[in-house]
Backbone as JSON Lines, residues from 0, in Angstrom:
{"i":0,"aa":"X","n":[0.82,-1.2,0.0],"ca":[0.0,0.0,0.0],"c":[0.86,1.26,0.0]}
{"i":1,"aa":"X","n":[2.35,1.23,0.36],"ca":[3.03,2.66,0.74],"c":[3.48,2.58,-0.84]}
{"i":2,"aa":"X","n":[3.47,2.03,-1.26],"ca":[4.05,1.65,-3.02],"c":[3.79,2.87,-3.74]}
{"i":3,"aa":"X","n":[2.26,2.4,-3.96],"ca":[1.6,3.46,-4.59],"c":[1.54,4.96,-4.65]}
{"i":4,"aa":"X","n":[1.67,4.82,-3.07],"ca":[1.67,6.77,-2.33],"c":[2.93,7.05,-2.67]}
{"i":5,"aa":"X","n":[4.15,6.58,-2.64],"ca":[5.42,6.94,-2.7],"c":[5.47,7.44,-4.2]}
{"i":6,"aa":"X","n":[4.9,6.6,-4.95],"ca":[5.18,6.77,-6.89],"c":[4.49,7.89,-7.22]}
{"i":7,"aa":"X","n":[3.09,7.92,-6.3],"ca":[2.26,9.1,-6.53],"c":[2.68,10.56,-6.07]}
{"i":8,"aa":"X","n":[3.65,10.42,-5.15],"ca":[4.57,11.49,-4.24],"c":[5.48,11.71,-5.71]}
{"i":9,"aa":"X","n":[6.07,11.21,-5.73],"ca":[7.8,11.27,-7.18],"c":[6.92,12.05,-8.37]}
{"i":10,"aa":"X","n":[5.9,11.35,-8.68],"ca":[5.47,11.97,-9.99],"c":[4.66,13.82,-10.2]}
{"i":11,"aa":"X","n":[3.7,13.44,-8.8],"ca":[3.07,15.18,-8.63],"c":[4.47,16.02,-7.86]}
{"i":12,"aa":"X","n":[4.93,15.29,-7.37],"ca":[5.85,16.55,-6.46],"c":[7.44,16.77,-6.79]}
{"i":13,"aa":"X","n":[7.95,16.04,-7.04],"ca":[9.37,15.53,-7.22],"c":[9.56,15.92,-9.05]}
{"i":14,"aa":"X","n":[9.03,15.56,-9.62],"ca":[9.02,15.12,-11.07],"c":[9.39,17.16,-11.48]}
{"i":15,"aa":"X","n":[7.96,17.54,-11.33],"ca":[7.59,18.64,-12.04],"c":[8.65,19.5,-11.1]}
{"i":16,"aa":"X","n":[9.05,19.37,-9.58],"ca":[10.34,20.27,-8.7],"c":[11.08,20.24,-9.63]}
{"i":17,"aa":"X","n":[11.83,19.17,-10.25],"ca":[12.96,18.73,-10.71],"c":[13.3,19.3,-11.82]}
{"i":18,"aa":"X","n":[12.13,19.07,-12.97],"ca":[12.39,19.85,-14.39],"c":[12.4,21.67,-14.08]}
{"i":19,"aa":"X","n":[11.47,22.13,-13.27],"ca":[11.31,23.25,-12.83],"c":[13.17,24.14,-12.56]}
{"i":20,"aa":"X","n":[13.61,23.41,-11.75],"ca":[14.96,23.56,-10.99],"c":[15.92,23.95,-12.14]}
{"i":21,"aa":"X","n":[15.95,22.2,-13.22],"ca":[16.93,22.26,-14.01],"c":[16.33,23.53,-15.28]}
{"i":22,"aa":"X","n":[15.45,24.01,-15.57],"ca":[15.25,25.27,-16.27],"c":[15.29,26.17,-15.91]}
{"i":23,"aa":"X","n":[15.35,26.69,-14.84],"ca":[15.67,27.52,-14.1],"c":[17.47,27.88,-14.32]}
{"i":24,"aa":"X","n":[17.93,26.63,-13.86],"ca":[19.59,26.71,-14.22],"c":[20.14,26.66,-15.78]}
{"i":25,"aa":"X","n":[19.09,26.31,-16.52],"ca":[19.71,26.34,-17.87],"c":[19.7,27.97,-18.29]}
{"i":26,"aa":"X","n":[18.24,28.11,-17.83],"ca":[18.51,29.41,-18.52],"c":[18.9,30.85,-18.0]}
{"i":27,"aa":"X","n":[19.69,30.53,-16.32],"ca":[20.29,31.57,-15.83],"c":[21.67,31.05,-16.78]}
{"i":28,"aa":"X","n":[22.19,29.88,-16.62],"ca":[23.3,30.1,-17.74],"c":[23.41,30.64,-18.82]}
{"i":29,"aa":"X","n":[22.45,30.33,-19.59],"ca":[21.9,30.72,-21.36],"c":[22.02,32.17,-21.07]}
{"i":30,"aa":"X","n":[21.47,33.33,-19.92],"ca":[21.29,34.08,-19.94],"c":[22.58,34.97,-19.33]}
{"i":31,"aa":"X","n":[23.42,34.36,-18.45],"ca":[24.65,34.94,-18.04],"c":[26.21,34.84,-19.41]}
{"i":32,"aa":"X","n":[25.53,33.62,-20.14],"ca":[26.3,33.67,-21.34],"c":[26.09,34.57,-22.31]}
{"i":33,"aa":"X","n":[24.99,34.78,-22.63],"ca":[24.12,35.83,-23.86],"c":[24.87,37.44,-23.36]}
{"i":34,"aa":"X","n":[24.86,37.61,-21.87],"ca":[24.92,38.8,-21.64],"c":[26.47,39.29,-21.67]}
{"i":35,"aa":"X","n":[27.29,38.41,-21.19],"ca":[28.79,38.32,-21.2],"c":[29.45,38.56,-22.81]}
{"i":36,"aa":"X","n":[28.79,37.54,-23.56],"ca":[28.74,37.66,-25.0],"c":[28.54,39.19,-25.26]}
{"i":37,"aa":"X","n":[27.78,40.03,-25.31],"ca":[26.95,40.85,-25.81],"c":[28.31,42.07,-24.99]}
{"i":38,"aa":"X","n":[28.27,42.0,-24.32],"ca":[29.01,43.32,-23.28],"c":[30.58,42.88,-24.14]}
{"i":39,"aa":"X","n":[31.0,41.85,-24.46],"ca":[32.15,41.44,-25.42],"c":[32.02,41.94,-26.48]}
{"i":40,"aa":"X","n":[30.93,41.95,-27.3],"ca":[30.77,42.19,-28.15],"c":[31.0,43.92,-28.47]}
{"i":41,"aa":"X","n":[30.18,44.32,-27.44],"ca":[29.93,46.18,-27.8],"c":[30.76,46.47,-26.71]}
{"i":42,"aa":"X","n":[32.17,46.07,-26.34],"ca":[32.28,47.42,-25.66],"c":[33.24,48.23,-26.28]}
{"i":43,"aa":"X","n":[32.83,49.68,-25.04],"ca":[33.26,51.38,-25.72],"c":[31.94,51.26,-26.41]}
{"i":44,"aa":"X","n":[30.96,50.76,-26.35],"ca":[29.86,51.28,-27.0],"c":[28.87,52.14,-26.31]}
{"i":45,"aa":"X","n":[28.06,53.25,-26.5],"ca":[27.39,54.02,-25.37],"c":[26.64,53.7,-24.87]}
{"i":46,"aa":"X","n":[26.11,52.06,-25.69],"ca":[24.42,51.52,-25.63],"c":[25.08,50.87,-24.14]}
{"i":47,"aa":"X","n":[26.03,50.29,-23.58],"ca":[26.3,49.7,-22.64],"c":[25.88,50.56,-21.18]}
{"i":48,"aa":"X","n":[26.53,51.5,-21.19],"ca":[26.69,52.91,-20.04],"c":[25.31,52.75,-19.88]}
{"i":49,"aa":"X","n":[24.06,52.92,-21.15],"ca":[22.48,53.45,-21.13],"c":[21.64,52.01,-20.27]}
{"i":50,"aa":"X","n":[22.71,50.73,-20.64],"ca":[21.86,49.88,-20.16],"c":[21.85,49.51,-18.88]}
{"i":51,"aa":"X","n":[22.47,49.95,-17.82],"ca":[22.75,49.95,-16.78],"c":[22.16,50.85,-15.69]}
């Protein structure tokens, strides 16, 4: 009987935490890369100074 509750625990609670977490971390990376990129890209540019 604890079988069931346990699988039913992993799938509503655990499952959807989990993917939640790891997108979360993909796309603070994706997004700390994009921005690093970009400030590489333009600098001495004025658009930088404005975006801040």
């Amino acid at each position: 009987m604890l079988g069931p509750i346990i699988i039913a625990i992993i799938i509503v609670i655990a499952i959807p935490v989990s993917l939640m977490l790891t997108g979360l971390l993909v796309s603070a990376a994706f997004s700390w890369s994009l921005t690093t990129d970009a400030e590489a890209r333009n600098e001495g540019s004025e658009f930088i100074d404005l975006n801040t």
